[in-house]
N, C-alpha and C positions, 0 to 999 in steps of 0.2 A: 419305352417304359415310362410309366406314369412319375417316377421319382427322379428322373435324368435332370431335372432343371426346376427342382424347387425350391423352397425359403423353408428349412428344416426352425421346428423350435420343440423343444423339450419341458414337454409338462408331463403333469398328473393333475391328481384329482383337482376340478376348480375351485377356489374357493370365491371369487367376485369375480364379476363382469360390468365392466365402462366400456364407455364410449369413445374412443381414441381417432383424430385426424392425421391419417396420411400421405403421402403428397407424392404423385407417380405422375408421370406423361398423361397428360389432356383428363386427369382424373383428381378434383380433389373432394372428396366424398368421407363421411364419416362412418367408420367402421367399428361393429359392436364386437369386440376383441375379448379373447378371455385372458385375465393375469392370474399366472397357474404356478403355483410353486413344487417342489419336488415332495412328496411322499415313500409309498411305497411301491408305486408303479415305477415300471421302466418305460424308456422314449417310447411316446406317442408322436407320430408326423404329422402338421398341421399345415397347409397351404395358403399360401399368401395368392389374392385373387390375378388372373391376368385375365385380361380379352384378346382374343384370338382376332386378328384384322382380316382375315376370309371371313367372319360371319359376318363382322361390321358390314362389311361392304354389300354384304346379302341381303342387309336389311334385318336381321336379327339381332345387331349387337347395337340398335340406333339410341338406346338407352344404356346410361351409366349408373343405375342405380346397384346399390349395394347389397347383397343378403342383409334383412335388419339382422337375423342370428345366425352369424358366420358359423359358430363353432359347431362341431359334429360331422363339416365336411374333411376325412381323413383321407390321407396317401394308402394308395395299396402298400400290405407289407411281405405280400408273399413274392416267393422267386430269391430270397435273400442268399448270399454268398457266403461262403465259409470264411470269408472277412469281417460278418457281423459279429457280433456279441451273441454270446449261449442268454445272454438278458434280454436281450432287444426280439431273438426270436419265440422268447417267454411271453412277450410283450406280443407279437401278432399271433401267437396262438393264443391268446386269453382273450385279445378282440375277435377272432374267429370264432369263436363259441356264444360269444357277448352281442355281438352288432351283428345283426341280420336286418332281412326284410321283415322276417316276423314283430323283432323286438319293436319296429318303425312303426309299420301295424298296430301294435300294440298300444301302443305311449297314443297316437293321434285318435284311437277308437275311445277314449276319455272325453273326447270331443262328442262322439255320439252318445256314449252313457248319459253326460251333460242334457244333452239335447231329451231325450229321454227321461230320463228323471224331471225334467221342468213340464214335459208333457204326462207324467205318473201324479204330479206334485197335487192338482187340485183336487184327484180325488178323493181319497183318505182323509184330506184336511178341511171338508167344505162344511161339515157340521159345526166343528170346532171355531174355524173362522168365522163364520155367521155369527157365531154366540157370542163370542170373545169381543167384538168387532161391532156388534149391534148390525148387521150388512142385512140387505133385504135379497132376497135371491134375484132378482136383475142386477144388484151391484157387484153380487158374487161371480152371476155370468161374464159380465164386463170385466172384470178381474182373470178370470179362464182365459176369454178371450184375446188379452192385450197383450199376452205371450206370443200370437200368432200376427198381431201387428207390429209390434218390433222387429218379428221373425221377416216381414213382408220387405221395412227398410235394411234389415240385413243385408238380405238375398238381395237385395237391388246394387246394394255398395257393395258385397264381396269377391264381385268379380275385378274390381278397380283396384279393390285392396291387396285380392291375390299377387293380382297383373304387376305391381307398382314396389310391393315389399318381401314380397315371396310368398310360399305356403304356410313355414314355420311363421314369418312374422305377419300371418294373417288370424293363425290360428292365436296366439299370443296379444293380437287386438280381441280378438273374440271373447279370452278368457277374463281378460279385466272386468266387460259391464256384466259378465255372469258371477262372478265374485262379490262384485258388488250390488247387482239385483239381489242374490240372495241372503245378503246383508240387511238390504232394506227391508225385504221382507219377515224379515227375523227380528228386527227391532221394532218392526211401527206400530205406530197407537193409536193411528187413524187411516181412512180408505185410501188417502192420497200418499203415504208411504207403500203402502201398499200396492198400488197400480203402476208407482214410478221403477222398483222393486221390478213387477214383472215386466214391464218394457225394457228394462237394463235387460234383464236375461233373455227376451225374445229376440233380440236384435243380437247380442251373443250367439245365437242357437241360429239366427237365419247367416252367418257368418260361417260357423260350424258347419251346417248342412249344405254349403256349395264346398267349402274348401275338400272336406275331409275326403270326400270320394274323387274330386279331381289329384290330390296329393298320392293317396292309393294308387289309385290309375298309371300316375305317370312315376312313379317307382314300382310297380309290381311286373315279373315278367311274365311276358304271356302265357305260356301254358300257365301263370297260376292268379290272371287277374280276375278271373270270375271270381274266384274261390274266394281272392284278397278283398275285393271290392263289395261282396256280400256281408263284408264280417261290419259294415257301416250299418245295415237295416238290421243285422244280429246284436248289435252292442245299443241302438235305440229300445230296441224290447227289453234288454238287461236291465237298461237303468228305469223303465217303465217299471220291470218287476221290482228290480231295487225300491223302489219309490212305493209300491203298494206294501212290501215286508214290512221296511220301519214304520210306514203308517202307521201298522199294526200294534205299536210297541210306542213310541216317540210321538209326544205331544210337536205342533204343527210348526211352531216356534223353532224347537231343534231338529225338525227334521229339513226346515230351510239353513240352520247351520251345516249339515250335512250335505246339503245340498252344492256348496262349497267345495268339497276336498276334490273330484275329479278333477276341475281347472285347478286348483293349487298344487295337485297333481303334476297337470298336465304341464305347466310351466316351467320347473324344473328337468322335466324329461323332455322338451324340445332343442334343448342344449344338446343333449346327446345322442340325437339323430342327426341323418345328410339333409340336408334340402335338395326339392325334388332337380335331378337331372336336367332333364327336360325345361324347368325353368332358370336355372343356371346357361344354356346352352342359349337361352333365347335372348339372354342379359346380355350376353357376350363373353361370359368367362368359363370359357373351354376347360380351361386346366381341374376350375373348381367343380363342372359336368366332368370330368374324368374322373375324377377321385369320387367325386357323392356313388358314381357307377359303381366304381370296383367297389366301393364300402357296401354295396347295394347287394350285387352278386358274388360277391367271396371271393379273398383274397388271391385263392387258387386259379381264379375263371379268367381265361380271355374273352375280355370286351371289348377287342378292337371293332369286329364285325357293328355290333348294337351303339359301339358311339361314335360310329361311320355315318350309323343310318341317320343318327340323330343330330349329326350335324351337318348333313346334307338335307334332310327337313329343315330345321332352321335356317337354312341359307336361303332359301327357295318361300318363306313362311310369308316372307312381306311382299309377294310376289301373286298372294290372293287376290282374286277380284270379288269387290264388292257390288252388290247389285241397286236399281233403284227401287221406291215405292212401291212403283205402278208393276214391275216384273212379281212382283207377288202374286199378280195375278195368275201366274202360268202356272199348270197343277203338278208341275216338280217344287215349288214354292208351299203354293197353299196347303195342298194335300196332306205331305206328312205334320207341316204346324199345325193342321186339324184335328190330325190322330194324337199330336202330343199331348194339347194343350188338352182336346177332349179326355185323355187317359185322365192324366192328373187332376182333372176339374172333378170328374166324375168317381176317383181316389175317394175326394175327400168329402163327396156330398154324397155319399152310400152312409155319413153317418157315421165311421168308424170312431171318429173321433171323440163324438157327443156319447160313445158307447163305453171308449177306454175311458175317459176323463169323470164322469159319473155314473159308473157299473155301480159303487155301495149303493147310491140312492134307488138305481133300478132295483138291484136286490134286494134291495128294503120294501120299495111298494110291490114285488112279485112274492112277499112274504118269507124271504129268506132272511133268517134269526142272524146267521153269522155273514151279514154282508161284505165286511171290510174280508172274509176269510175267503168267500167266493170270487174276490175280485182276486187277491193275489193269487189263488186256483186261475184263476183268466188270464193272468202278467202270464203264466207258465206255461200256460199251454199256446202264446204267443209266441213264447223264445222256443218252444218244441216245432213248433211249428215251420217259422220262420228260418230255421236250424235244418230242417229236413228241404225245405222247398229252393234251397242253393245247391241242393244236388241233383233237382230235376229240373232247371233252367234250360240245360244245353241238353239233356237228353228228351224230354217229351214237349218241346217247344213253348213258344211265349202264347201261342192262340189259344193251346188246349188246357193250359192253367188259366190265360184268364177267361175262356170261356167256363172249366170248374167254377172255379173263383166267385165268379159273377151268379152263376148257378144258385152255389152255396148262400150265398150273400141274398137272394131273393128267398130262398126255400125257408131259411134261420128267420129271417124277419119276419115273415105269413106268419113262421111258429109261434115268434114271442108275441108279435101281434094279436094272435089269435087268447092266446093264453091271459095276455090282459087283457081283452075285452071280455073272455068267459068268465073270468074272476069275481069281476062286479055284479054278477050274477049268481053265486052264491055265497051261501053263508061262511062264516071265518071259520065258524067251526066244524064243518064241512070236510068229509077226508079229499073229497075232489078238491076244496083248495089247496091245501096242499098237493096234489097232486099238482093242480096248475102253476103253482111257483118253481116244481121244479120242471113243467115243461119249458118254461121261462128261460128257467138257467139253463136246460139243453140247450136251446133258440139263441142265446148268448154264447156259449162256448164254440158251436157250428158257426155263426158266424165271426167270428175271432180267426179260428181257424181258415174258414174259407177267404177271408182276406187276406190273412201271413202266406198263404197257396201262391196269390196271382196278384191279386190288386194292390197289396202292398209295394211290392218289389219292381216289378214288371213293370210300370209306365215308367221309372226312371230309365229302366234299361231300353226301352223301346224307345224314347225320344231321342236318345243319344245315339241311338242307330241310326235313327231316318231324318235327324236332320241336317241338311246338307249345309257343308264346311262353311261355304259364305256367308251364312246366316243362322248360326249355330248359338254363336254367344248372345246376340240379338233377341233370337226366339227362344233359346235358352232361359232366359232372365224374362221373358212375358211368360214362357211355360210355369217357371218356377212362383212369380209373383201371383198367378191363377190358381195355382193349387195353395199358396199362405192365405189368398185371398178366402177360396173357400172352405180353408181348415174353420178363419176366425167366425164366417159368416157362422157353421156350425156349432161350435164352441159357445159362441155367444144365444145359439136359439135353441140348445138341446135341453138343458134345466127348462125353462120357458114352456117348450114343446112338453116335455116328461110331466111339467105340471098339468098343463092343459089335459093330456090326454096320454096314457102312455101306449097303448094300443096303435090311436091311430099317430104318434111317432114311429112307429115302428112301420105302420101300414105306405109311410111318406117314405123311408129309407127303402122298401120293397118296390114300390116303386121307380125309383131312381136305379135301383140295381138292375132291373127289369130294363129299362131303356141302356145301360150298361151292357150288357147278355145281347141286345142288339145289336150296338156301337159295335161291337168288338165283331161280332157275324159278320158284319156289312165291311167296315172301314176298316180293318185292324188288320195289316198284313202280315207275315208270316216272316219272321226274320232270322229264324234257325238256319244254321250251314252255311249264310250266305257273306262273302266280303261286302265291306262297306259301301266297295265298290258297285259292286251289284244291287243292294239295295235303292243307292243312289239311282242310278242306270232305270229300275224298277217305277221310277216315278215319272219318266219323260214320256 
């Protein structure tokens, strides 16, 4: 039993958190402690950390670092004996209802709304900024785009950050320069607040978007980590929408104060989650992986079997081989880092980006009157979208959505292509113009949609498949910095492009989809049904 040998302490609600040193065998490390005085709640059990010397010796436990945020890893309370207190089992029936996997889900998916709304944020505001601001539309693109270069040094360091402080206290670095980006941007009165503004929050949001779906991952249980792990590309479209609504409504200024409250949020409610398992177990503190567990799966469940496994993985973890350079060359290697890197490269230069981030402007020059109204119509039928395409992952495979996908994403762009170039050829007052504006919006909504289908989602889930354990975190971090690489290249040439020409923008992302619809025919294997093993296996 998980409570046989622990360091019981009796709190309630927190009201501060320090930072307190304390001194144990080969350990003197500073621990971020909560001082909790009594309320109206009954005991809550809180664990004092131990390292288990089987993992040490595994090679799992060769680091002593500490959770930065201890608190929220609790003792199971179920199994209690007619010796407790009618209080105390008030007390784990009120956390059974309260602390779940969902609630965890819940509180860390602020991290993706975050992520999201910074990617909603320039479009509804780029009229406004321009004027305000005196900006010439290149300094406004460079400003879009320098979200996705922070985003770029994120994703480089998040994996060190994860690795080094945990998930909670990665996510908790993340929140700080997103707070404070949107601060800057909220007060400034020149470009250069402005630009510094949105580097704080892109490097936020590239910290976000590795943790949030590795911390998912390794607390969700399998039958339900698809499900769990989707709700990360569901809660980016949220805050997209989020971000087009108040546009609607909220001058640009306080819509960057708003931009704020999800990490101000989120900060407060990392307290009262576990930290992940699975990285507890690798630290070395077993005791503190058992409990994050049972707080994980309810108090009722036995989790001897699951943190069996998981600490026989960890034993065995530092026991990987690493390979050289030159063995990249062998097409168990190269192969699938070609499908990854290709998937996501090719994500973000179909254009999707340069399409959510200034849709008003499109619908302004495709002659629609209420453009900021048609864009948040597009935030919507994004989260619809996106919402519906996590329940056909595992039933009609990753090929045949992203061959749709890719489909859609060619057909939509000819449309709108087509639709701007007939435009310039008749008169405004003309009923076929209007007619053309809204083939336009058609051509924009279909590909919205045919993206949230296949190409949104599916290249993360596919590199994570195929690529093998050795070189995962490696190829991982060149996969990930190749898709920030050409979010920003996008971001920054899509105004550019839209002025030059909006037709043949459109005519270039048709393109690029079109060799996509290829990519995926030719190179893109089929990874429904099968163990990891087997995919792996697949490559030799």
């Amino acid at each position: 039993m998980v409570g046989d040998s622990v360091f019981r302490r009796i709190i309630s609600f927190p009201v501060s958190y320090a930072f307190r040193r304390t001194h144990r065998p080969h350990s003197h490390i500073p621990i971020f402690s909560s001082h909790l005085f009594f309320a109206k709640f009954p005991t809550v059990i809180f664990p004092m950390a131990t390292r288990d010397p089987e993992i040490e010796e595994g090679g799992g436990g060769s680091s002593l670092k500490k959770p930065l945020l201890h608190t929220g890893s609790w003792y199971r309370m179920a199994g209690m004996s007619s010796r407790q207190s009618s209080m105390l089992a008030s007390s784990a029936q009120m956390l059974r209802e309260s602390v779940s996997i969902f609630l965890c889900v819940s509180i860390v998916a602020l991290g993706p709304i975050q992520f999201g709304f910074t990617c909603g944020y320039s479009n509804p505001t780029q009229a406004d900024i321009i004027m305000d601001l005196k900006l010439k539309i290149s300094e406004f693109s460079m400003f879009g785009s320098l979200a996705n270069v922070g985003a770029m040094v994120g994703a480089i360091a998040s994996g060190q950050i994860a690795e080094n402080i945990g998930r909670k206290g990665s996510l908790m670095i993340a929140a700080i320069p997103n707070i404070l980006g949107w601060l800057a941007i909220s007060f400034a009165r020149d470009y250069s607040f402005l630009c510094m503004g949105r580097l704080l929050e892109g490097f936020g949001v590239g910290v976000i978007s590795y943790t949030v779906p590795v911390y998912i991952a390794e607390i969700s249980p399998q039958n339900l980590r698809g499900s769990l792990g989707s709700v990360n590309q569901l809660s980016v479209t949220i805050g997209i929408l989020l971000a087009y609504l108040l546009g609607l409504f909220l001058p640009w200024r306080v819509l960057a104060v708003i931009g704020t409250l999800p990490c101000i949020i989120l900060i407060p409610g990392l307290f009262f989650i576990p930290e992940s398992p699975r990285w507890l177990a690798k630290m070395g503190f077993m005791e503190d992986c058992e409990t994050s567990l049972q707080v994980l799966r309810g108090f009722d469940t036995d989790i001897s079997t699951e943190f069996n496994e998981i600490k026989r993985s960890v034993a065995t973890s530092g026991k990987r081989a690493t390979i050289r350079i030159s063995e990249l060359k062998r097409r168990r290697f190269w192969y699938p880092l070609m499908v990854g890197i290709g998937l996501l490269l090719l994500q973000q230069l179909s254009g999707i980006n340069g399409v959510l981030f200034y849709s008003s402007n499109i619908f302004k020059s495709a002659g629609i009157s209420s453009s900021k109204a048609a864009t948040f119509g597009l935030g919507a039928i994004q989260v619809v979208a996106t919402a519906i395409t996590t329940s056909l992952v595992d039933k009609s495979g990753r090929r045949a959505l992203l061959l749709l996908s890719s489909f859609l994403m060619v057909a939509s762009s000819l449309l709108a292509s087509m639709s701007f170039f007939l435009k310039h050829l008749v008169s405004k007052d003309s009923s076929l113009y209007g007619f053309l504006g809204t083939l336009a919006l058609i051509g924009l909504v279909i590909m919205v949609s045919g993206f949230s289908l296949g190409l949104g989602p599916i290249p993360w889930v596919i590199m994570s498949e195929i690529l093998p354990v050795n070189i995962k975190s490696l190829a991982g971090s060149v996969a990930t910095l190749f898709n920030w690489l050409a979010a920003s290249i996008v971001t920054m040439t899509a105004p550019l492009l839209l002025d030059w020409s909006s037709g043949g923008t459109f005519l270039i992302y048709a393109a690029v989809s079109t060799f996509t619809l290829f990519f995926v025919k030719v190179w893109v294997p089929e990874t429904k049904g099968k163990t990891l093993e087997e995919i792996q296996w697949s490559f030799r």
